[in-house]
MITORTOR-72406 format. One record per residue: residue in three letters; x negated, y negated, z of N, C-alpha, C in turn. Coordinates in Angstrom, 1 decimal. Layout:
REM residues N
{rec "ALA", {X, Y, Z}, {X, Y, Z}, {X, Y, Z}}
...
//
This chain:
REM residues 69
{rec "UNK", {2.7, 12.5, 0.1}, {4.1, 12.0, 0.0}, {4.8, 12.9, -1.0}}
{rec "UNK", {6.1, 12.6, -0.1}, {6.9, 14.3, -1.6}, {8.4, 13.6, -1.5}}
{rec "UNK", {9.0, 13.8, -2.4}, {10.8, 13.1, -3.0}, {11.1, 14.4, -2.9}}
{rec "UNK", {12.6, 13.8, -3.5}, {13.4, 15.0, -3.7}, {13.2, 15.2, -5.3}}
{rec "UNK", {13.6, 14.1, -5.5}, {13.7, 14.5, -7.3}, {12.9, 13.2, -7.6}}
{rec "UNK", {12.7, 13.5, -8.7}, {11.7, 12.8, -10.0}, {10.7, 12.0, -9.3}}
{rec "UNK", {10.4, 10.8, -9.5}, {9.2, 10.2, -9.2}, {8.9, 10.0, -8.1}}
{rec "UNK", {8.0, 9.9, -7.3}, {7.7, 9.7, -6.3}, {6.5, 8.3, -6.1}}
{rec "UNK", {6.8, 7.9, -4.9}, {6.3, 6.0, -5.2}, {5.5, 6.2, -3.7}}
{rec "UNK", {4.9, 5.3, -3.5}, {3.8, 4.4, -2.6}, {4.3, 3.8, -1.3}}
{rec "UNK", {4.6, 4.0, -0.6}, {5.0, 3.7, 0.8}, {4.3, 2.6, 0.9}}
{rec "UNK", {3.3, 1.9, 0.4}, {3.0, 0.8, 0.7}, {3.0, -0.1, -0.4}}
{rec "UNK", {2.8, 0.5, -1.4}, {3.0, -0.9, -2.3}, {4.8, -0.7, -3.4}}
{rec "UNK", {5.1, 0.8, -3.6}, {6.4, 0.8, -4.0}, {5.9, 1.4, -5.6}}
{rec "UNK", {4.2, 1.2, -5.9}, {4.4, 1.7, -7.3}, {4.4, 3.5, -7.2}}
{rec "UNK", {4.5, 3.8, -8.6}, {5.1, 5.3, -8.6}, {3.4, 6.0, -8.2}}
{rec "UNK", {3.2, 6.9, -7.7}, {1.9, 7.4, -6.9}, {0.9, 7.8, -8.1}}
{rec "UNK", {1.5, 8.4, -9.5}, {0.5, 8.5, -10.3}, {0.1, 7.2, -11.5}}
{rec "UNK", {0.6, 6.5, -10.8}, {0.2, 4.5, -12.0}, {-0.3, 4.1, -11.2}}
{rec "UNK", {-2.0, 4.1, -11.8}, {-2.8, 3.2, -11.1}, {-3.5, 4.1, -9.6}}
{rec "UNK", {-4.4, 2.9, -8.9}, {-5.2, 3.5, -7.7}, {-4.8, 3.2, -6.6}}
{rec "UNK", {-4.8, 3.8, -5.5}, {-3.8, 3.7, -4.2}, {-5.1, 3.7, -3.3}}
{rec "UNK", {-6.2, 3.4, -3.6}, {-7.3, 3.5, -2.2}, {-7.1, 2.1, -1.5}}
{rec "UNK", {-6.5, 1.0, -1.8}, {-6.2, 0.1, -0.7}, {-5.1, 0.6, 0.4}}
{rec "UNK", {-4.2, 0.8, -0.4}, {-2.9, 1.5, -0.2}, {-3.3, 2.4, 1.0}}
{rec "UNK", {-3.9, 3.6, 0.7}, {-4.5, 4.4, 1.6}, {-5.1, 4.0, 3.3}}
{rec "UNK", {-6.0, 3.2, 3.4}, {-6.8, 2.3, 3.7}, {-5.7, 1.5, 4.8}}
{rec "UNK", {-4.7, 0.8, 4.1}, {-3.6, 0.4, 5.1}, {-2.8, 1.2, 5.7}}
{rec "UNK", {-2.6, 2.4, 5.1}, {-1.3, 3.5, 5.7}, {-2.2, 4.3, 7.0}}
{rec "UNK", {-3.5, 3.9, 7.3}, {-3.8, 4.5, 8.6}, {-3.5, 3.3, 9.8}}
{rec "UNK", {-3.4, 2.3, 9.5}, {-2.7, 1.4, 10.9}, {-1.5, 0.7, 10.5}}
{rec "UNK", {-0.8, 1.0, 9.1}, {0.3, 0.6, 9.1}, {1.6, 1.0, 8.9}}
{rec "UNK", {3.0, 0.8, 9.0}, {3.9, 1.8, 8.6}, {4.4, 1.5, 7.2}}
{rec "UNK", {5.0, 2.4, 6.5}, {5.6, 2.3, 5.5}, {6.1, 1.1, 5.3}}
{rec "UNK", {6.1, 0.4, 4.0}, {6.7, -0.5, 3.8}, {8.1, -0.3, 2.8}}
{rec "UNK", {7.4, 0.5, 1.5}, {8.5, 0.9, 0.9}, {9.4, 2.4, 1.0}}
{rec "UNK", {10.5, 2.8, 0.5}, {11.2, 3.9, 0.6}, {10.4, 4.8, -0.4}}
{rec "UNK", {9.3, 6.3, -0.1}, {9.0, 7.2, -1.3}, {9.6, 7.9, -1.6}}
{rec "UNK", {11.1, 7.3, -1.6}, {11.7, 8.2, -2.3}, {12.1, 7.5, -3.6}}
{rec "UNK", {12.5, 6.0, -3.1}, {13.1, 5.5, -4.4}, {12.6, 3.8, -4.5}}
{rec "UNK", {11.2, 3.5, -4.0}, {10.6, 2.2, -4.0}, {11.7, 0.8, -3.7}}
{rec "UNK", {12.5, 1.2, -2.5}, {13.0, 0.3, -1.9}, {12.2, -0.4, -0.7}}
{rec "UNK", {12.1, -1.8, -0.4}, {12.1, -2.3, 0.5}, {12.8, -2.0, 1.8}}
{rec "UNK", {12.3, -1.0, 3.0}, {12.7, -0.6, 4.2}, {12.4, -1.8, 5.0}}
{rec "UNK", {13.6, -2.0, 6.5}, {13.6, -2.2, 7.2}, {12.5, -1.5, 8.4}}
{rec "UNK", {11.8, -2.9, 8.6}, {10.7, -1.6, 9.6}, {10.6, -2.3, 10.7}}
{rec "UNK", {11.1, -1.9, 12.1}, {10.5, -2.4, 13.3}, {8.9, -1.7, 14.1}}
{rec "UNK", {8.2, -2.8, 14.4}, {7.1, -2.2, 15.2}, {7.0, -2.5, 16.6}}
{rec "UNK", {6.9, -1.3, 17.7}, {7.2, -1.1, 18.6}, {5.7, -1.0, 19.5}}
{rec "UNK", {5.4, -1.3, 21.0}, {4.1, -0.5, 21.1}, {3.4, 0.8, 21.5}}
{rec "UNK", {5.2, 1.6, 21.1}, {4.7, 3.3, 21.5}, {4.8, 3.9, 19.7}}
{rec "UNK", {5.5, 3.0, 18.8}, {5.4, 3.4, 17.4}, {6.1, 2.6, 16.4}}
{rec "UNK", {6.7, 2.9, 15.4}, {7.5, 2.2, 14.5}, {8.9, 3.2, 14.2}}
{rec "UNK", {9.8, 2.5, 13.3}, {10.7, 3.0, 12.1}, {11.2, 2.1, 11.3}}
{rec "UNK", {11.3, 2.9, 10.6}, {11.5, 2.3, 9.0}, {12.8, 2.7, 8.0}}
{rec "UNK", {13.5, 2.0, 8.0}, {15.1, 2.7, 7.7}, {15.0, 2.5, 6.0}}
{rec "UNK", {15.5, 3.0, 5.1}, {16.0, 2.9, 4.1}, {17.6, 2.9, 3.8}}
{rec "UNK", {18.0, 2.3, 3.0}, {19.5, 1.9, 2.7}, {20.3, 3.1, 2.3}}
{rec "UNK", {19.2, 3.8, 1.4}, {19.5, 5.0, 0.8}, {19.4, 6.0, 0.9}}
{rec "UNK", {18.0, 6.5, 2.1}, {17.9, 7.7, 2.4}, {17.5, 7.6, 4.0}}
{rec "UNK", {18.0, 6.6, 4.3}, {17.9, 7.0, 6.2}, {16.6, 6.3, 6.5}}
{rec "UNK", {16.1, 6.9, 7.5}, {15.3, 6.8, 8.5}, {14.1, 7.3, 8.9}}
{rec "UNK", {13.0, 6.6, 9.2}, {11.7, 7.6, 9.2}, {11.2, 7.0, 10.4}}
{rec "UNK", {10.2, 7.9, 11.3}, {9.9, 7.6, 12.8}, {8.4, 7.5, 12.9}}
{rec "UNK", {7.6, 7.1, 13.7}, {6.4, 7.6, 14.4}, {6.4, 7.2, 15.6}}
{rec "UNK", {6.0, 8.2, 16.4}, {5.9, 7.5, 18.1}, {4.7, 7.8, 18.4}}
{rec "UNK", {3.6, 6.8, 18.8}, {2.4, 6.9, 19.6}, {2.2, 7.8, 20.9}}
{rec "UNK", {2.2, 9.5, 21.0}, {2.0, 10.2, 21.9}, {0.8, 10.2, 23.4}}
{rec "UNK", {-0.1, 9.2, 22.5}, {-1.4, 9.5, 23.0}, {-1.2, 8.7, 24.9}}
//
């Protein structure tokens, strides 16, 4: 995960990436989508679809995945 500026946070739980251990966190982010904004640990809007997800933030848009397979 990478920001623009300064801290960078957990797409699943919201905390900053270097506080604390993220192996659950990890562990979920392979069958699930983001929950929070890494940019700025906001709660995203996330629909799940059965070809993928997205996950909007208030503040910095929009993130995609679509199931190719």
């Amino acid at each position: 995960m990478t920001g623009i500026v300064g801290t960078v946070f957990c797409d699943q739980c919201g905390v900053g990436v270097d506080e604390g251990a993220h192996g659950r966190c990890a562990s979920r982010r392979e069958l699930e989508p983001p929950r929070y904004c890494p940019d700025c640990a906001r709660r995203m809007v996330v629909q799940v679809t059965p070809t993928g997800w997205s996950a909007r933030c208030s503040r910095h848009g929009e993130r995609w995945a679509v199931d190719i397979r």
